[in-house]
C-alpha positions as a Markdown table, in Angstrom:
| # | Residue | x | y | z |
|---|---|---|---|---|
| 1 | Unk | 112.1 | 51.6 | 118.8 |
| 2 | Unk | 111.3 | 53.6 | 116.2 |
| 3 | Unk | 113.9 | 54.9 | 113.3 |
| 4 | Unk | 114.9 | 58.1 | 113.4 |
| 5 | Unk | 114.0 | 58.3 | 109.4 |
| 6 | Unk | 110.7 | 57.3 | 110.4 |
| 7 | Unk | 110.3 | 59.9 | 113.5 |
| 8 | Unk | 111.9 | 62.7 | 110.9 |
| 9 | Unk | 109.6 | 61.8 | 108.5 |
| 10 | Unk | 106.8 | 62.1 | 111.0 |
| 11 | Unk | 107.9 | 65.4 | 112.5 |
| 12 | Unk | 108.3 | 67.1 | 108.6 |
| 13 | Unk | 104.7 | 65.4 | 108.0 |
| 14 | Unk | 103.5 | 67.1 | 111.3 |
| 15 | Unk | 105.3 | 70.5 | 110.6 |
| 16 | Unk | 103.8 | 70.1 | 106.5 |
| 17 | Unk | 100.2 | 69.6 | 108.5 |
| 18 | Unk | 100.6 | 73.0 | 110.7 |
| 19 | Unk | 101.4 | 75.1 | 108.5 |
| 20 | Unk | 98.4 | 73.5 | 105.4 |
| 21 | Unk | 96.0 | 74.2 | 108.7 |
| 22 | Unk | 97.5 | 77.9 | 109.4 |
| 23 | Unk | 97.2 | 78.7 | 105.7 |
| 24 | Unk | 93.4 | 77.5 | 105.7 |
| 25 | Unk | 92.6 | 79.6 | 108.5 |
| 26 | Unk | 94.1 | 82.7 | 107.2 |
| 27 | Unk | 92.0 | 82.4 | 103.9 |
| 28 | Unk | 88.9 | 81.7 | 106.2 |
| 29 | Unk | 89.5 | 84.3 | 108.3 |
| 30 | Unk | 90.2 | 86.8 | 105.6 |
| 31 | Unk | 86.7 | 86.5 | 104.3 |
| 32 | Unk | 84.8 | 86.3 | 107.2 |
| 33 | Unk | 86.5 | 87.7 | 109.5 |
| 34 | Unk | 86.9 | 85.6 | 113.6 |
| 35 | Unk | 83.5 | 85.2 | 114.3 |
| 36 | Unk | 82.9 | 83.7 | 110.9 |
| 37 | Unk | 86.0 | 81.5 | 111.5 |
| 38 | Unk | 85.7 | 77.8 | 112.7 |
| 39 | Unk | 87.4 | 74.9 | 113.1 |
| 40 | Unk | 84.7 | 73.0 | 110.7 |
| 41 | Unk | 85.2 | 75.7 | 107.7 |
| 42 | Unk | 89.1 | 75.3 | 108.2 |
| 43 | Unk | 88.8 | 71.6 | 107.7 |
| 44 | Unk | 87.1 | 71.6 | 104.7 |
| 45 | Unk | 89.2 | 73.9 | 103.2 |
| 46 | Unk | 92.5 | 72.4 | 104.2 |
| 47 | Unk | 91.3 | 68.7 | 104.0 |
| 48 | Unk | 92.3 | 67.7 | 107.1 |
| 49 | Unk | 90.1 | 66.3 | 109.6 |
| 50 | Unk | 89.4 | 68.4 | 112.7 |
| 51 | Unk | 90.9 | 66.1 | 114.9 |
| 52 | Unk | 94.0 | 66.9 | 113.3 |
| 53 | Unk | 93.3 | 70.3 | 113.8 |
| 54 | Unk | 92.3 | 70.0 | 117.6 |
| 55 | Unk | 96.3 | 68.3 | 117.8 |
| 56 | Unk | 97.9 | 70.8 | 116.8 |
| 57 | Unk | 95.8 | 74.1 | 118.0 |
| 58 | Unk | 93.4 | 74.2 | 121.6 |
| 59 | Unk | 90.9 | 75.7 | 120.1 |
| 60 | Unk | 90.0 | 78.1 | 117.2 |
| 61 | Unk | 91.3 | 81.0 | 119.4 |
| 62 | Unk | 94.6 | 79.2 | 119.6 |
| 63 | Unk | 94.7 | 78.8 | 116.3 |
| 64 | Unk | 93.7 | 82.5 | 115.2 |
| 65 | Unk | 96.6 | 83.7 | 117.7 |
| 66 | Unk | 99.1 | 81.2 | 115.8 |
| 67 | Unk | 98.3 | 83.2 | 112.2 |
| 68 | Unk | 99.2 | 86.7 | 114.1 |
| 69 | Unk | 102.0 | 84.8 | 115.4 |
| 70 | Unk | 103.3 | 83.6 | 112.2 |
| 71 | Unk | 102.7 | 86.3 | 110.0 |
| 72 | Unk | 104.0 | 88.7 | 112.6 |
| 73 | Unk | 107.6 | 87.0 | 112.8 |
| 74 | Unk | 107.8 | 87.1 | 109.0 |
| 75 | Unk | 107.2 | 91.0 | 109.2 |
| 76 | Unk | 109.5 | 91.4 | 111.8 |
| 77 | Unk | 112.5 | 90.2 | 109.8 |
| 78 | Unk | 111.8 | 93.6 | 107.8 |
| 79 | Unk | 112.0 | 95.2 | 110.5 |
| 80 | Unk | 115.6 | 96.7 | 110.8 |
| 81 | Unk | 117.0 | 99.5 | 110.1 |
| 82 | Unk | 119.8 | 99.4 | 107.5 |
| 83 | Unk | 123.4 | 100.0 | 108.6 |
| 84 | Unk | 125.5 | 103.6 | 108.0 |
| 85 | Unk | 126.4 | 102.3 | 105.0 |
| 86 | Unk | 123.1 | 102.5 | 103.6 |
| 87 | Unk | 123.5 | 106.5 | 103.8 |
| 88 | Unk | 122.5 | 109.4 | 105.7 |
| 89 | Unk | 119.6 | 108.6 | 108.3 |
| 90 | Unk | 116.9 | 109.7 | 106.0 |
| 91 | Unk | 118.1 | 107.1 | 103.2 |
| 92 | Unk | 118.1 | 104.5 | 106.2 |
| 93 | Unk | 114.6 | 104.9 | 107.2 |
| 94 | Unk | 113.6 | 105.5 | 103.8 |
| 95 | Unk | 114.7 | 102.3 | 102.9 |
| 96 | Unk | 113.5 | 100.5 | 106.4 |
| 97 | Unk | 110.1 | 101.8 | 105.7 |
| 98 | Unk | 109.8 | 100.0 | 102.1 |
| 99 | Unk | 111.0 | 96.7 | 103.2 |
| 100 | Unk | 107.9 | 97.1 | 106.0 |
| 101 | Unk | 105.8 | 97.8 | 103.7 |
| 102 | Unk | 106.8 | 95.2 | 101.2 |
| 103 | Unk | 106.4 | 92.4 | 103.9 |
| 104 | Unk | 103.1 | 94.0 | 105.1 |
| 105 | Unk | 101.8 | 92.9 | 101.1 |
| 106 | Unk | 103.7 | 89.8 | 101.6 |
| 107 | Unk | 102.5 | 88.7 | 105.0 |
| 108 | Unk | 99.0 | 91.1 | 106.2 |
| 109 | Unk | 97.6 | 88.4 | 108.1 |
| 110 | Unk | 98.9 | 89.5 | 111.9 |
| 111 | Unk | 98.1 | 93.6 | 111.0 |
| 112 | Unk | 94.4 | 92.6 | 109.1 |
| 113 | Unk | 93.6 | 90.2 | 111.9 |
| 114 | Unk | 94.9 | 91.4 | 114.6 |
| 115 | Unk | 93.0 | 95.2 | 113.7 |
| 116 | Unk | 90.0 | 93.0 | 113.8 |
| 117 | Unk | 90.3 | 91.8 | 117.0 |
| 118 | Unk | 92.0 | 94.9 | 118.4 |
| 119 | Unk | 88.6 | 97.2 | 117.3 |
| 120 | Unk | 86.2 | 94.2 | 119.0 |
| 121 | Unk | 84.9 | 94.2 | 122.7 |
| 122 | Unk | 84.2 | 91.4 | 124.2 |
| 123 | Unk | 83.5 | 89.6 | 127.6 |
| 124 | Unk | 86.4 | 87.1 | 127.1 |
| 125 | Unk | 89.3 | 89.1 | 125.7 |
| 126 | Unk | 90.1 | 86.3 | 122.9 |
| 127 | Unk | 93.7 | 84.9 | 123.0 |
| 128 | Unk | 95.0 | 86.0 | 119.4 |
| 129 | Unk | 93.6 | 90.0 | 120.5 |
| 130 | Unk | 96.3 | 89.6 | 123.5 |
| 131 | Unk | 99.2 | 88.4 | 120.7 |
| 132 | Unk | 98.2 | 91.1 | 119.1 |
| 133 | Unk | 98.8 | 93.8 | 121.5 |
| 134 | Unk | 102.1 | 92.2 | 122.5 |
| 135 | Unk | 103.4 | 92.0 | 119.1 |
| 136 | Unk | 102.5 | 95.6 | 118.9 |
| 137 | Unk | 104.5 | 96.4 | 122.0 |
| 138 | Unk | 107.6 | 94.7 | 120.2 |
| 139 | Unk | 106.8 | 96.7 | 117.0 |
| 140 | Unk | 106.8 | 99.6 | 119.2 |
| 141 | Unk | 110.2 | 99.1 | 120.9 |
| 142 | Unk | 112.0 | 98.6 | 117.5 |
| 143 | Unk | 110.8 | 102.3 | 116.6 |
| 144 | Unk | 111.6 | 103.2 | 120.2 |
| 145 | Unk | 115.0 | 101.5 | 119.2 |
| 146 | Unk | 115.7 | 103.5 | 116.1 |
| 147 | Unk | 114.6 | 106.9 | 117.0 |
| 148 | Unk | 117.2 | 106.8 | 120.2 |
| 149 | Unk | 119.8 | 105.4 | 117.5 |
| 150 | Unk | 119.1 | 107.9 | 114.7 |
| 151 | Unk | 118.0 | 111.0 | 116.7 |
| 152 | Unk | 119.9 | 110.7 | 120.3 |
| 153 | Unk | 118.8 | 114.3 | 120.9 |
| 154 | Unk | 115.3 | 113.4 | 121.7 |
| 155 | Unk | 113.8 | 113.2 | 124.9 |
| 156 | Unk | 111.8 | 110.5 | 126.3 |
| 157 | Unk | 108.2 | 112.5 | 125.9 |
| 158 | Unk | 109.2 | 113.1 | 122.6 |
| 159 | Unk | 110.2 | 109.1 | 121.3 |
| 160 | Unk | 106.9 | 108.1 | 122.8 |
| 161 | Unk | 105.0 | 110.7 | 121.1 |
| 162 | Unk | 106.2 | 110.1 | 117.8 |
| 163 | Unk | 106.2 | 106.2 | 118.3 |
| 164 | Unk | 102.9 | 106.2 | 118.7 |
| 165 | Unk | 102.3 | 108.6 | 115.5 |
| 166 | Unk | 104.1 | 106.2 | 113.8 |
| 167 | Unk | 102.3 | 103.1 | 114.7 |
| 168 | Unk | 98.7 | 105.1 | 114.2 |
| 169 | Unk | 100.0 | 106.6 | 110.9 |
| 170 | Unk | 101.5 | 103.1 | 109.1 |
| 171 | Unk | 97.9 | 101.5 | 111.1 |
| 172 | Unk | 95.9 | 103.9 | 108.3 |
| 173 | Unk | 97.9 | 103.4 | 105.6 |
| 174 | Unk | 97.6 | 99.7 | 105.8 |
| 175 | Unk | 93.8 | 100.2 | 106.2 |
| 176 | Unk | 93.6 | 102.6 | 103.2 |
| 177 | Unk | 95.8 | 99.6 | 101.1 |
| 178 | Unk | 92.6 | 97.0 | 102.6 |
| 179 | Unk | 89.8 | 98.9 | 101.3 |
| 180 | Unk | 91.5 | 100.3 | 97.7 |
| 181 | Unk | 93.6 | 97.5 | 97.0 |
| 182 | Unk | 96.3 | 97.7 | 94.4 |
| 183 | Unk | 95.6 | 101.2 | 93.3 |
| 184 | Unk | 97.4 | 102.2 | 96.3 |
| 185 | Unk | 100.8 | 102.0 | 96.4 |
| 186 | Unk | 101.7 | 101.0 | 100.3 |
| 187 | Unk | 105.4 | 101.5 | 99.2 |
| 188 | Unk | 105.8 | 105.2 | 98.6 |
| 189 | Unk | 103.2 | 105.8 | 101.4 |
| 190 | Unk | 105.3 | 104.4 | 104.2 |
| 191 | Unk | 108.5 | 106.0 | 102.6 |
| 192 | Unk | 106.6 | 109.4 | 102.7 |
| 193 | Unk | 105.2 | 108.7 | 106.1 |
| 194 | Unk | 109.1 | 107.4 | 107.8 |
| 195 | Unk | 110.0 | 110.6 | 105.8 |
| 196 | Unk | 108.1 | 112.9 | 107.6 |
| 197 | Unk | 108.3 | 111.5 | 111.0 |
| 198 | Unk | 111.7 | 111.6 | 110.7 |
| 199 | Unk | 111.5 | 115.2 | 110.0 |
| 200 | Unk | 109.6 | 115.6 | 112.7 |
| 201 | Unk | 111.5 | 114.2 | 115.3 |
| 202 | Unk | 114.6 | 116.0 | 114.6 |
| 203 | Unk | 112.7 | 119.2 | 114.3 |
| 204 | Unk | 111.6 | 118.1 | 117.9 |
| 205 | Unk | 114.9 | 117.4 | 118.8 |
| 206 | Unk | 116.0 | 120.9 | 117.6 |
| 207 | Unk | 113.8 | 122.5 | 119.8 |
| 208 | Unk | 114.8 | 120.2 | 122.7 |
| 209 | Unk | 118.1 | 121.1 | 122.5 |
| 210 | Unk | 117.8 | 125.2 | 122.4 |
């Protein structure tokens, strides 16, 4: 029977492997893009042997939908909305916004990769496009989530509206962020943009409520 030193050592090895494979493929993936993206150029650049790779992930698929799934957990940590003691609700979502932004720098691989996917058609939808949708559906209910806590007044028509305003407007900003780099500051743009949606919606709910 083997040790359980020996079996945690094996696990922690196993766990080290994963995550050495999932960085690879985010770097490969990153410059050129899926269909560029193959088990071969992920072994090389992780120096693991592909049959390593084939243990831990189906298929390159599999293993494109594990980097949206990674990255994506990391960014939704960020994801909530400071208590009343943070302030007023404009202060709250102010400061929700930059820690979304802040872990969109940190961890872009889910949002870059997934946007890739998301804009493709193909015969086969590929497995890490679904992920990608879901996770957006749970991004989407945290907003849902905090527009029904912060402005109670609006109605249903209106959360969805400005939920998917929100989504489409932090989508762009992200993009501009891909194509300028560091010269823009994804920061103050998603404080501006929660800024203004919030606006919005209790302007919306102002007019609900007449």
């Amino acid at each position: 029977m083997a040790r359980p030193q020996t079996i945690g050592k094996k696990r922690a090895n196993g766990v080290e492997s994963r995550q050495r494979i999932l960085d690879a493929a985010v770097e490969i993936a990153g410059e050129r893009g899926y269909e560029g993206t193959s088990i071969a150029a992920v072994s090389a650049k992780c120096g693991l042997p592909a049959s390593s790779i084939y243990w831990h992930f189906k298929d390159k698929d599999d293993l494109i939908a594990a980097v949206i799934e990674r990255s994506f957990e990391t960014w939704l940590a960020a994801v909530e909305l400071p208590g009343e003691e943070a302030g007023a609700p404009l202060e709250r979502v102010t400061a929700m916004a930059a820690s979304v932004a802040k872990s969109l720098i940190e961890a872009p691989d889910f949002l870059r990769l997934g946007l890739m996917l998301a804009l493709e058609r193909r015969p086969t939808e590929p497995r890490g496009r679904t992920v990608f949708l879901q996770v957006r559906d749970v991004a989407g209910a945290k907003i849902v989530e905090m527009a029904q806590v912060l402005v109670p007044d609006l109605d249903e028509e209106s959360v969805r509206l400005l939920t998917a305003y929100a989504v489409a407007g932090a989508d762009g900003l992200f993009v501009q962020r891909e194509i300028h780099g560091d010269a823009v500051d994804l920061v103050a743009l998603f404080e501006l943009h929660a800024q203004l949606v919030y606006e919005a919606a209790t302007r919306m709910a102002a007019r609900s409520g007449r």
